[in-house]
C-alpha positions in Angstrom: -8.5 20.0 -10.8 -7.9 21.1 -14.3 -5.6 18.3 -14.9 -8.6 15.7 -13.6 -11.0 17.3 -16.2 -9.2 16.7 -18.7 -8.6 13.4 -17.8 -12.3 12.6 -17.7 -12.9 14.1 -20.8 -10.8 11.3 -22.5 -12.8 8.0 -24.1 -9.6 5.6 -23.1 -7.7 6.0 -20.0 -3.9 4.4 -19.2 -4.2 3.4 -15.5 -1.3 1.9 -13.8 -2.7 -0.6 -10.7 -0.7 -1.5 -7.9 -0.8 -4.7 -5.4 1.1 -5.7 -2.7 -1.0 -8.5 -0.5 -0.2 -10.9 2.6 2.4 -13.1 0.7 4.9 -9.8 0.6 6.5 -11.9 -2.7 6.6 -8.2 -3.8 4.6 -4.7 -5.9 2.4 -6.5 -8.7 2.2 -3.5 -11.3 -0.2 -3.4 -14.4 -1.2 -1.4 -16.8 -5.0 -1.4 -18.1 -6.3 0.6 -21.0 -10.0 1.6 -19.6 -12.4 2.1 -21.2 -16.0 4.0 -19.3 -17.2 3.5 -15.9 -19.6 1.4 -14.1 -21.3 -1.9 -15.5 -20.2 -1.0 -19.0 -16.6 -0.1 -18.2 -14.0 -2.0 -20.9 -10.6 -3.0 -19.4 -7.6 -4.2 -22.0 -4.5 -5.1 -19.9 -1.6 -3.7 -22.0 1.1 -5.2 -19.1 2.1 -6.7 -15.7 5.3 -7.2 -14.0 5.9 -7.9 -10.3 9.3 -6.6 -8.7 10.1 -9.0 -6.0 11.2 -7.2 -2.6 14.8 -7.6 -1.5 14.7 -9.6 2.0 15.4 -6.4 4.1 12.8 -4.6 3.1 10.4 -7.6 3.2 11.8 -8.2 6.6 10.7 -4.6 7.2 7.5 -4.8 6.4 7.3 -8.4 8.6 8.2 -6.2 11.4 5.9 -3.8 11.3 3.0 -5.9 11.4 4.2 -7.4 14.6 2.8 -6.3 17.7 6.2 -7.2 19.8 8.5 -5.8 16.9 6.7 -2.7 15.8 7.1 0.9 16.4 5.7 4.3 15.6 8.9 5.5 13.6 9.0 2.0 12.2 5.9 2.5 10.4 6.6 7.0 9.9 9.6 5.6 7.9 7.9 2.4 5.9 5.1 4.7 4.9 7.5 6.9 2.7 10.1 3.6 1.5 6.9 1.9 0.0 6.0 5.0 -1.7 9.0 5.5 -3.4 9.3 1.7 -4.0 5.8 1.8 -5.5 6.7 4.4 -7.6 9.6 2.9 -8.8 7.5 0.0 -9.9 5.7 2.0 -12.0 8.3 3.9 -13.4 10.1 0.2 -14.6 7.2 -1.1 -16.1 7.3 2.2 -18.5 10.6 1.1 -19.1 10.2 -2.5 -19.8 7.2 -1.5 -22.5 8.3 1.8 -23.5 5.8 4.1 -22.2 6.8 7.1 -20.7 4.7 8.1 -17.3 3.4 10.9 -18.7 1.2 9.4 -20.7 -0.2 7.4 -17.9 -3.2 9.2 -16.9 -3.9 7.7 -13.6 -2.4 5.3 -10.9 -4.2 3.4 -8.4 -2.3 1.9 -5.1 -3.5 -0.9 -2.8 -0.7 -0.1 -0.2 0.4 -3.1 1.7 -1.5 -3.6 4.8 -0.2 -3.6 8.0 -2.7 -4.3 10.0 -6.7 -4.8 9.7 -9.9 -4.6 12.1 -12.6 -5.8 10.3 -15.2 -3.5 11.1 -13.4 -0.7 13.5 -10.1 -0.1 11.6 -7.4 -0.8 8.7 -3.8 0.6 7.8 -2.8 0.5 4.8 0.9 2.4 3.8 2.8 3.1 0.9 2.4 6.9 0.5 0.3 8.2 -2.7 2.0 11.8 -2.2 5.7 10.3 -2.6 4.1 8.1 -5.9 2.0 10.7 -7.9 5.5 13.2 -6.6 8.1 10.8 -8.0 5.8 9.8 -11.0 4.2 13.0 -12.2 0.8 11.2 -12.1 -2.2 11.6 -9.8 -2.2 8.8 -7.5 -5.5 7.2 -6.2 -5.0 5.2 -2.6 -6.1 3.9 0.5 -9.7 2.8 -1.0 -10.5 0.2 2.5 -10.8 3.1 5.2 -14.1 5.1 3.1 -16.1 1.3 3.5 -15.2 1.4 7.3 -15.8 4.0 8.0 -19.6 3.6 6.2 -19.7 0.2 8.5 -18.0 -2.0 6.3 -15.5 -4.5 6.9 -13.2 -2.4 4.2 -13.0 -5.6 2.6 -12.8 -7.8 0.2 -13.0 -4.7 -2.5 -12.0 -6.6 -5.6 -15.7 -8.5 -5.9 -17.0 -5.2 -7.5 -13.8 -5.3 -10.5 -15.1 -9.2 -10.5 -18.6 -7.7 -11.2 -17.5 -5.5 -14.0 -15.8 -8.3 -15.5 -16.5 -11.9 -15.4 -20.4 -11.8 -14.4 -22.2 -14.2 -17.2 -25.6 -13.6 -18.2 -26.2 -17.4 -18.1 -23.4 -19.2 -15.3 -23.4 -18.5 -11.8 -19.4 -18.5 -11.1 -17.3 -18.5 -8.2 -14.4 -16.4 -8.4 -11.4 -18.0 -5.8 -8.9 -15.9 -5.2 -5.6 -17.6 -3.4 -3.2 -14.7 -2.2 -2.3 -14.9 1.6 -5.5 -15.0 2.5 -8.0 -16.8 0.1 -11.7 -15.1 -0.4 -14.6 -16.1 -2.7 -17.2 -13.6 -5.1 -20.5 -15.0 -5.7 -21.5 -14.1 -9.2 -24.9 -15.6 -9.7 -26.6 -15.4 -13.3 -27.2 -12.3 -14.7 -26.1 -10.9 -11.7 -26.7 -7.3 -10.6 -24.4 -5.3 -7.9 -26.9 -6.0 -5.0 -26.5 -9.8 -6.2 -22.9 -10.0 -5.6 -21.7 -12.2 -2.2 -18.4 -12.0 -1.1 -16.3 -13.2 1.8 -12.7 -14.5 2.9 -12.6 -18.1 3.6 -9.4 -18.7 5.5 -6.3 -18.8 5.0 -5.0 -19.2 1.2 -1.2 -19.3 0.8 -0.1 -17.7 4.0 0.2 -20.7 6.5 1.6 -22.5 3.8 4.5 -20.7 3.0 5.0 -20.2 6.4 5.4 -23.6 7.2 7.9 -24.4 4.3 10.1 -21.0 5.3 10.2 -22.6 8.8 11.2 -26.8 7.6 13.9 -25.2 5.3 15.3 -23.1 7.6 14.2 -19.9 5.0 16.1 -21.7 1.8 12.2 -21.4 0.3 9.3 -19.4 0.8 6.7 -21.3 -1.3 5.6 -24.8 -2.1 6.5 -24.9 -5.7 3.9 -26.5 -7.5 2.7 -28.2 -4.6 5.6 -30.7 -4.4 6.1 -30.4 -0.8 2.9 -31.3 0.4 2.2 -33.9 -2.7 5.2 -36.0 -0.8 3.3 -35.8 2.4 0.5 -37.6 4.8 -2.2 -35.3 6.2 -1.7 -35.8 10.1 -5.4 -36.3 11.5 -4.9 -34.5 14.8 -3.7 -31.5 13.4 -5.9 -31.2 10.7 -8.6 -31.8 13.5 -7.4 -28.8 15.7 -7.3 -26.5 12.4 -10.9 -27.0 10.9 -11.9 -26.5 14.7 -10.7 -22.7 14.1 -13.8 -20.6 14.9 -13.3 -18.2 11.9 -14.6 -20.8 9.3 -18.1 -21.1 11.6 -18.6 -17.4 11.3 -20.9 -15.8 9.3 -20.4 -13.4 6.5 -19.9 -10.3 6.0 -16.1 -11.6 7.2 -13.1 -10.9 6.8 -9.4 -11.9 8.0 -5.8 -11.7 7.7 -2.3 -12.2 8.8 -3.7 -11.0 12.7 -5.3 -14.4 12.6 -3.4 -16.5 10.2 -0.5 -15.2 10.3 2.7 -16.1 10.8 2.7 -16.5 15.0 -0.2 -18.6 14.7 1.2 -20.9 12.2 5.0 -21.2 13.6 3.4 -21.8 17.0 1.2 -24.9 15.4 4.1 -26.2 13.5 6.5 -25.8 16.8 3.6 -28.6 18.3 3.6 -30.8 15.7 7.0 -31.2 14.9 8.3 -31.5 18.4 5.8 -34.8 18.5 7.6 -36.1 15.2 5.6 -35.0 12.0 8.2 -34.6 9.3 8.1 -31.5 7.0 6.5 -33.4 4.3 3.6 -34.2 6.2 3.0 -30.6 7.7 2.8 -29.0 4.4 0.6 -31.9 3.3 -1.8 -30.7 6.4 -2.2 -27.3 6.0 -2.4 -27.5 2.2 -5.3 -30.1 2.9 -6.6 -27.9 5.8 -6.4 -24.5 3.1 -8.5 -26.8 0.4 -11.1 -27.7 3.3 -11.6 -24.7 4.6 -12.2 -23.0 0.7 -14.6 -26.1 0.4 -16.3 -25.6 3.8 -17.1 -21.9 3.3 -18.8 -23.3 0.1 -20.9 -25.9 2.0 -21.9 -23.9 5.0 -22.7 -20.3 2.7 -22.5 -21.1 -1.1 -24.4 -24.1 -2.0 -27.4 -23.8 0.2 -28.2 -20.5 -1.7 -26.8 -21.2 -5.3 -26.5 -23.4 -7.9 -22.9 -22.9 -9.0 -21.5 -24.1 -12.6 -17.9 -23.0 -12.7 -15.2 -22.5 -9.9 -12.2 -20.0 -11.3 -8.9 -19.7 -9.3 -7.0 -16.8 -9.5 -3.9 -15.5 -7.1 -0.7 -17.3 -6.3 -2.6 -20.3 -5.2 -3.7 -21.0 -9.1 -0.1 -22.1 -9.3 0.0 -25.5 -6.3 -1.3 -28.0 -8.2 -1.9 -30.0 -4.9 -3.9 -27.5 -4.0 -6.1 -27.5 -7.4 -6.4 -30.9 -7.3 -7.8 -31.1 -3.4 -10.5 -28.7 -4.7 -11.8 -30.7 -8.1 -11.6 -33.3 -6.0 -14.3 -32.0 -3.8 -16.3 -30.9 -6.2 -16.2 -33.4 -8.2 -19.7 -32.0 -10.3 -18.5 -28.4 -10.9 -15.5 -27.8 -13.1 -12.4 -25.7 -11.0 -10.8 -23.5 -13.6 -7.8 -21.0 -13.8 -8.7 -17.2 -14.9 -6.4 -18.0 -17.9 -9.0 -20.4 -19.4 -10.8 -16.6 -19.6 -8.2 -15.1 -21.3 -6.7 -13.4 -17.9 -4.0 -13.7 -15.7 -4.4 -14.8 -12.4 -1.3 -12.8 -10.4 -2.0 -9.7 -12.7 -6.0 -9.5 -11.5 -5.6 -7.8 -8.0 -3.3 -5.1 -9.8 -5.8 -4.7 -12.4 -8.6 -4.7 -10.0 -7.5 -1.8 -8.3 -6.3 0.2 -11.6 -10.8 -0.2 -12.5 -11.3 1.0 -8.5 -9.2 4.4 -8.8 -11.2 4.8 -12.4 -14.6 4.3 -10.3 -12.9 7.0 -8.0 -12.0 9.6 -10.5 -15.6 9.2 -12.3 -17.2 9.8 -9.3 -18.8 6.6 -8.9 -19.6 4.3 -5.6 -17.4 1.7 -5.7 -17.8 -0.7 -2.7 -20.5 -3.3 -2.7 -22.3 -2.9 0.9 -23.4 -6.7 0.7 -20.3 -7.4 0.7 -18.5 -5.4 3.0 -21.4 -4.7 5.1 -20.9 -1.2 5.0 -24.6 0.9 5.3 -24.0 2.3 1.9 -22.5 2.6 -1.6 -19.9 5.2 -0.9 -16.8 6.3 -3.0 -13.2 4.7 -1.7 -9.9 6.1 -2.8 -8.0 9.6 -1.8 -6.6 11.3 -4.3 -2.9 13.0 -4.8 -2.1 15.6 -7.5 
């Protein structure tokens, strides 16, 4: 406890964050200078890296959130290879810039998610004891279960780093973040925590990637740039059974994730439409359409009755397609669609930087959720720490 005092007492903080998300491309690593707490808490990234996974252990991790491949030692055993991988990750990036981990002060993990119920329960691995062990730093994880267990859906957490740093005392923005799963953050105006709205939309990369793993027989994983889909025809019928999906009618407070979106749902869908002829081209041409539509839908049904919006910024792996940024400014053809670089940030580092600000919140002893978000009953503090 000694050791956390001290920590405290210091005016600038080194925290390493750490991200792994639906996509599984592999441990997103940052490191943040920080600066305070709260409202008024300053945040200088000083680097990011992501180290890919090898296929096994992605593989692995695929498994485990299977129901008809997973198994209680599966899991015992995962737990305790993502910690160690997660530490590693940290202990490269100190390589790559030349900081030693002891003058790290704090790390904060995401774990990778196995599997989520909005509302009841969420599993999240990666172990903080084998990380703060192996690193020699106290490790802050497993922020999602505090919010359920307040009666939250444990997610999405990152609105309240959005909060901290891109509200606007004179644009209401929409912050789009397109991992695996793509979610929106409502920052009106001069917005104040209560003011924040936050939700997942749908899908965001996930079926994507899924379908072009399945048309190349796994040679890729990802639409580069959109090219794929660009080449393609959006096929009616299918598009028509996807928007019908009864997730995109439901209210928020809502989450979702691979248990819906995954990659059973999608290979089954694709399975159907390309036994009835639709080439590749025009499959990833559908569900990049269908990904664009449903961001756009959420908007129209819950966004835009309520606010008067003068910026869209994407962030996440999606920022990349270009198909995919050029379905959205083409629906909103009155509100520019921006990348977080045109704000000086980078769009794959801001999930590992997000939670680098949550284990800070932690550690000062602040509430760090936003109940209307989550829907949890009340502001409570998320993260366990390991010394």
């Amino acid at each position: 406890m000694e050791r956390l005092r001290r920590i405290l007492g210091k005016q600038r903080r080194l925290v390493a964050g750490l991200m792994s998300g639906t996509s599984l491309d592999g441990i997103d690593v940052a490191l943040v200078h920080i600066q305070g707490s709260g409202a008024g808490t300053r945040v200088e990234q000083a680097a990011f890296q992501t180290v890919p996974y090898e296929t096994r252990i992605r593989e692995q991790i695929l498994a485990a959130c299977r129901r008809d491949t997973s198994d209680v030692e599966m899991i015992c055993r995962l737990n305790f290879t993502l910690g160690e991988l997660f530490a590693d990750a940290v202990r490269a990036i100190c390589r790559k810039t030349g900081i030693s981990p002891t003058e790290l002060d704090l790390i904060g993990s995401h774990g990778q998610t196995l599997w989520h119920c909005p509302g009841e329960s969420t599993l999240q691995i990666g172990e903080a004891a084998v990380i703060a062990e192996r690193t020699g730093v106290p490790t802050i994880a497993d922020f999602r279960v505090r919010d359920v267990a307040a009666g939250g859906q444990g997610a999405p957490l990152v609105p309240y780093t959005e909060y901290i740093l891109f509200r606007d005392p004179h644009k209401c923005r929409l912050l789009q973040n397109i991992g695996g799963i793509a979610n929106v953050t409502v920052l009106p105006a001069a917005a104040r925590t209560e003011m924040v709205t936050a939700f997942d939309t749908g899908p965001g990369n996930m079926m994507i990637d899924a379908c072009i793993n399945v048309v190349t027989n796994g040679r890729k994983r990802w639409d580069e740039n959109g090219a794929m889909a660009a080449r393609g025809t959006v096929h009616h019928e299918m598009l028509a059974e996807l928007l019908a999906h009864p997730y995109l009618g439901q209210s928020p407070p809502k989450t979702t994730g691979r248990e819906i979106f995954g990659e059973p749902y999608t290979v089954k869908l694709i399975g159907k439409y390309r036994g009835r002829g639709v080439p590749a081209e025009d499959l990833a041409a559908t569900l990049t359409y269908f990904t664009a539509q449903s961001i756009l839908d959420a908007y129209r049904r819950f966004i835009f009755p309520h606010y008067r919006c003068d910026e869209v910024i994407v962030c996440g792996g999606g920022s990349h397609n270009r198909t995919l940024l050029s379905l959205l400014q083409r629906g909103l053809p009155d509100i520019p669609v921006l990348t977080l670089e045109t704000l000086g940030f980078s769009s794959d580092a801001k999930e590992a930087v997000a939670f680098a600000i949550l284990a800070n919140e932690a550690l000062c002893g602040r509430t760090n959720n936003l109940p209307g978000v989550t829907g949890a009953r009340v502001p409570v503090i998320m993260g366990k720490i390991s010394l």
